[in-house]
TORTI-51353 format. One record per residue (C-alpha): y, x negated, z negated; chain; residue number from 1; residue in one letter. Coordinates in Angstrom, 1 decimal, decimal comma, m for minus. Each point is the difference from the previous one (the first is absolute). Example, Ala and Ser with C-alpha at 12.3 -4.5 7.8 and 13.67 -1.06 7.14 Angstrom:
BEGIN
Y->m4,5	X->m12,3	Z->m7,8	mol->A	seq->1	type->a $
Y->3,4	X->m1,4	Z->0,7	mol->A	seq->2	type->s $
***
This chain:
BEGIN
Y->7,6	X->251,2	Z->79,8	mol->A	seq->1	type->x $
Y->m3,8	X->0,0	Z->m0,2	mol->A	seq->2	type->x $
Y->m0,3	X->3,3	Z->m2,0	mol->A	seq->3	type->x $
Y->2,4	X->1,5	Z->2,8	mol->A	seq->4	type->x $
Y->m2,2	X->m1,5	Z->2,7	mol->A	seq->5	type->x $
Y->m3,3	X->1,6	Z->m1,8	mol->A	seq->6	type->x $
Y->2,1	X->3,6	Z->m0,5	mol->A	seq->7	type->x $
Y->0,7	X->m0,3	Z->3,7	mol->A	seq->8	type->x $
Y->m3,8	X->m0,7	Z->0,6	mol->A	seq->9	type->x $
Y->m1,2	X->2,9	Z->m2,0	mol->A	seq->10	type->x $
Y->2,8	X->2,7	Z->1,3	mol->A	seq->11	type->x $
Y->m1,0	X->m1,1	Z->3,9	mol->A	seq->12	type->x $
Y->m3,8	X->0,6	Z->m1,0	mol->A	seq->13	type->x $
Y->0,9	X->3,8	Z->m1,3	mol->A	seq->14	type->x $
Y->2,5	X->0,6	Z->3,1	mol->A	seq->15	type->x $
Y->m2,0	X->m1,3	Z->2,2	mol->A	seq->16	type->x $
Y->1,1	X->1,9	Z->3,6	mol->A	seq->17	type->x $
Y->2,0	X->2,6	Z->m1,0	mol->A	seq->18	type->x $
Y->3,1	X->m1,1	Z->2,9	mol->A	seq->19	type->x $
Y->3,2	X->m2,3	Z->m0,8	mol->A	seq->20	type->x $
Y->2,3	X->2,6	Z->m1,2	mol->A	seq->21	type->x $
Y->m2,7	X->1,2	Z->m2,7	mol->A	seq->22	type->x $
Y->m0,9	X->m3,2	Z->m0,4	mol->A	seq->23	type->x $
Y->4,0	X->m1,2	Z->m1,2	mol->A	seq->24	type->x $
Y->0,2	X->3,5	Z->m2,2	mol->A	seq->25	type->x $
Y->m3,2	X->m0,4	Z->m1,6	mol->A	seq->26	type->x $
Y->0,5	X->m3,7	Z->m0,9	mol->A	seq->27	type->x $
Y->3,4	X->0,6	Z->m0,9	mol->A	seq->28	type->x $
Y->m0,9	X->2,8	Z->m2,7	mol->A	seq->29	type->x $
Y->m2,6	X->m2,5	Z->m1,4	mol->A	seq->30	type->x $
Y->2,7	X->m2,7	Z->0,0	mol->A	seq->31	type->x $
Y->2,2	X->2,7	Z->m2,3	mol->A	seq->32	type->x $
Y->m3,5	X->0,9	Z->m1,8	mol->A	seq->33	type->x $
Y->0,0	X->m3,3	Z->m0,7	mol->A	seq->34	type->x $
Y->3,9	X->m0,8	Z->m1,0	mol->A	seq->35	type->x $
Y->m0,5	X->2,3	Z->m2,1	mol->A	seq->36	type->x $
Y->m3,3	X->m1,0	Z->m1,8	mol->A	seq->37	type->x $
Y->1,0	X->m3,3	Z->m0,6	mol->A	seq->38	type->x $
Y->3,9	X->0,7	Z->m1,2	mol->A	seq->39	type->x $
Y->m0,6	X->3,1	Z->m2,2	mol->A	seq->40	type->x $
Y->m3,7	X->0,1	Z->m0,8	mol->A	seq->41	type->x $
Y->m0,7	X->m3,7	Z->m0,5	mol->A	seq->42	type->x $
Y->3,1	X->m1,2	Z->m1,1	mol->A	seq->43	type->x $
Y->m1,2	X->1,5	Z->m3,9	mol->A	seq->44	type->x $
Y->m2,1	X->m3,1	Z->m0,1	mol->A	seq->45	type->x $
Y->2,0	X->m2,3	Z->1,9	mol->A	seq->46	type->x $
Y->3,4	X->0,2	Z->m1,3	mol->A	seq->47	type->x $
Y->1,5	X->m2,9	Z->3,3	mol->A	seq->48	type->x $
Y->m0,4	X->2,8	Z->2,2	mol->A	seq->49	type->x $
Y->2,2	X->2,6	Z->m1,6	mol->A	seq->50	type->x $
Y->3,4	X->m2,0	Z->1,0	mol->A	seq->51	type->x $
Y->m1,6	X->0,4	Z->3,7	mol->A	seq->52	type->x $
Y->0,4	X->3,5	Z->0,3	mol->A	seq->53	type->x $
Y->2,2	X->1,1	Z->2,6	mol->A	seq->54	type->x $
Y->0,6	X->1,2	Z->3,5	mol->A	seq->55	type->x $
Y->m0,2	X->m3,2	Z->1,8	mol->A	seq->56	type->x $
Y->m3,9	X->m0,3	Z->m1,5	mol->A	seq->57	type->x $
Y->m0,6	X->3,3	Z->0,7	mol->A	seq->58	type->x $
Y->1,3	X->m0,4	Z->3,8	mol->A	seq->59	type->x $
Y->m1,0	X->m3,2	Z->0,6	mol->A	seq->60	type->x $
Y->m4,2	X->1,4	Z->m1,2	mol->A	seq->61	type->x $
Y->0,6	X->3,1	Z->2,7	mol->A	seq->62	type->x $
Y->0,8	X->m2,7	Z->2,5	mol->A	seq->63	type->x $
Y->m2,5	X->m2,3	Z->m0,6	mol->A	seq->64	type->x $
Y->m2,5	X->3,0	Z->m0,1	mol->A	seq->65	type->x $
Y->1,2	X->1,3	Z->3,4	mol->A	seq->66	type->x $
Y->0,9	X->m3,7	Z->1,6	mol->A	seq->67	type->x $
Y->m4,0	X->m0,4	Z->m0,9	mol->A	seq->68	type->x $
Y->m1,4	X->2,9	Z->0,7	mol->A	seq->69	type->x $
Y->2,0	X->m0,1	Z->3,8	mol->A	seq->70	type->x $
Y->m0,8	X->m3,7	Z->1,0	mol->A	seq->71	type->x $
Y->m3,6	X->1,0	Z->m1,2	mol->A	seq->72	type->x $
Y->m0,1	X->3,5	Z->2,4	mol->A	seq->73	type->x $
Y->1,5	X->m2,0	Z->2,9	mol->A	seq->74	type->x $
Y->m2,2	X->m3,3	Z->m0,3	mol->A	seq->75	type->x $
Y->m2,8	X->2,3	Z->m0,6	mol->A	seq->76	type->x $
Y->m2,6	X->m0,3	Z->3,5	mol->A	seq->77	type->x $
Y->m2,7	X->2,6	Z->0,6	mol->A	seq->78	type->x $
Y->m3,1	X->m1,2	Z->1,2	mol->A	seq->79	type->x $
Y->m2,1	X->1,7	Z->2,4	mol->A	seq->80	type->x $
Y->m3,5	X->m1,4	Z->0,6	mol->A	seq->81	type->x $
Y->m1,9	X->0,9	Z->3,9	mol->A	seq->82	type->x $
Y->m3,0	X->2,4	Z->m0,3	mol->A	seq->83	type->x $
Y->m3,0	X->m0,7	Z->2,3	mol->A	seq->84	type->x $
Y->m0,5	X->2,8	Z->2,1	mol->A	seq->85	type->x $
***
C-alpha cells in the first residue's frame, strides 16, 4: 500500500493540471507501465510474482492508476492569490 501511495504521489507531481479525462488516461497507462514492470520485468529476480500474472492484476493497476489519477484531478483546487493594484 505505501509504495502505491508514493507512485500515486510522484504520477500527480508529473500530471500535474492536465484535466480529469487526461489525468485518468495518463495514470492509467502508468498503472499498465507499471503491471507490466513489476510482472514481466521484475519477476526474473523475484520468482512470487510470476504466479501473479494475469488480467485481473493488469486491470485492477489501470484502475487504480485512473481511480487515482481522477479523485486527484477532481480534489485538485486552484489557488488564485489578489494583486494590489
Amino acid at each position: 500500500m505505501s509504495v502505491s501511495v508514493f507512485f500515486t504521489c510522484v504520477i500527480a507531481f508529473c500530471l500535474y493540471h492536465w484535466g480529469i479525462w487526461t489525468g485518468m488516461l495518463g495514470r492509467a497507462l502508468v498503472g499498465l507501465a507499471r503491471y507490466s514492470i513489476s510482472y514481466y520485468g521484475i519477476a526474473g529476480w523475484l520468482p512470487w510474482l510470476s504466479p501473479m500474472r494475469g488480467w485481473i492484476m493488469g486491470v485492477s493497476h489501470v484502475l487504480f492508476g485512473a481511480v487515482a489519477g481522477g479523485v486527484y484531478e477532481a480534489l485538485e483546487r486552484d489557488r488564485f492569490t489578489r494583486v494590489p493594484h
